[in-house]
N, C-alpha and C positions, 0 to 999 in steps of 0.2 A: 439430493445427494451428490450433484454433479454442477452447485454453485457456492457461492459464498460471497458476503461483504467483508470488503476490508475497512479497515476503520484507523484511522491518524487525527491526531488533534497537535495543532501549533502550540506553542506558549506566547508568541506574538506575529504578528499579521506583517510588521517591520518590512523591509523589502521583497518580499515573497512574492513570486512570478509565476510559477508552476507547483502545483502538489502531483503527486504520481505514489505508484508502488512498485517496488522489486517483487518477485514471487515466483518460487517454482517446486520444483521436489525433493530438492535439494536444497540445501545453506548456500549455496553458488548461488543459484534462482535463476538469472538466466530471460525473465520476462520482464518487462517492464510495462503498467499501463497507466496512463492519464488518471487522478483522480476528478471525480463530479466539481463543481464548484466550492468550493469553500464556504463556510458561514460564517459570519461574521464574529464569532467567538473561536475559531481557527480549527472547527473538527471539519475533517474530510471523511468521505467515502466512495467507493467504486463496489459494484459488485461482477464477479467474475462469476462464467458460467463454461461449461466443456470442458470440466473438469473430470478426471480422474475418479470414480468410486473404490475406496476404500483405500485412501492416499495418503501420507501426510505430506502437506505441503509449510513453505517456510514464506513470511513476507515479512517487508519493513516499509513501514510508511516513511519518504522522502519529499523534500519541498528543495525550491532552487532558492536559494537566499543571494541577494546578491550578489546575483552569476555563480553560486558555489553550492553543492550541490549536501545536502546536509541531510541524512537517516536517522530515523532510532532505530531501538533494537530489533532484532531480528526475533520473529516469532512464528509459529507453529499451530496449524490446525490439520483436524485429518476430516476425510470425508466418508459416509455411509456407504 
């Protein structure tokens, strides 16, 4: 109740140096963590843990694309 996976998938592998995630308690977020290696079909994940019970937290999976720093949307989970 006090972890979570986060999960991002690229549409292409193209110049990508870092995957990572925003996330916090807010839409701001405020954290940012390294995501795990990448697969070769462009899904990442990290899982966070010392989380918060019964939280809603917000995250967007991000990747550095050719030195520029590129998100999707911002999404939401809560915890137990």
């Amino acid at each position: 109740d006090k972890a979570a996976v986060l999960n991002g998938l690229l549409g292409s592998l193209s110049g990508v140096t870092t995957t990572y995630f925003e996330y916090g308690e807010t839409e701001v977020m405020g954290k940012t963590i390294n995501a795990d290696n990448q697969s070769l079909v462009g899904a990442f994940v990290k899982s966070v843990s010392d989380l918060n019970s019964k939280t809603v937290y917000f995250y967007k999976a991000c990747a550095r694309i050719n030195g520029s720093a590129v998100c999707g949307d911002t999404v939401s989970f809560a915890t137990n």
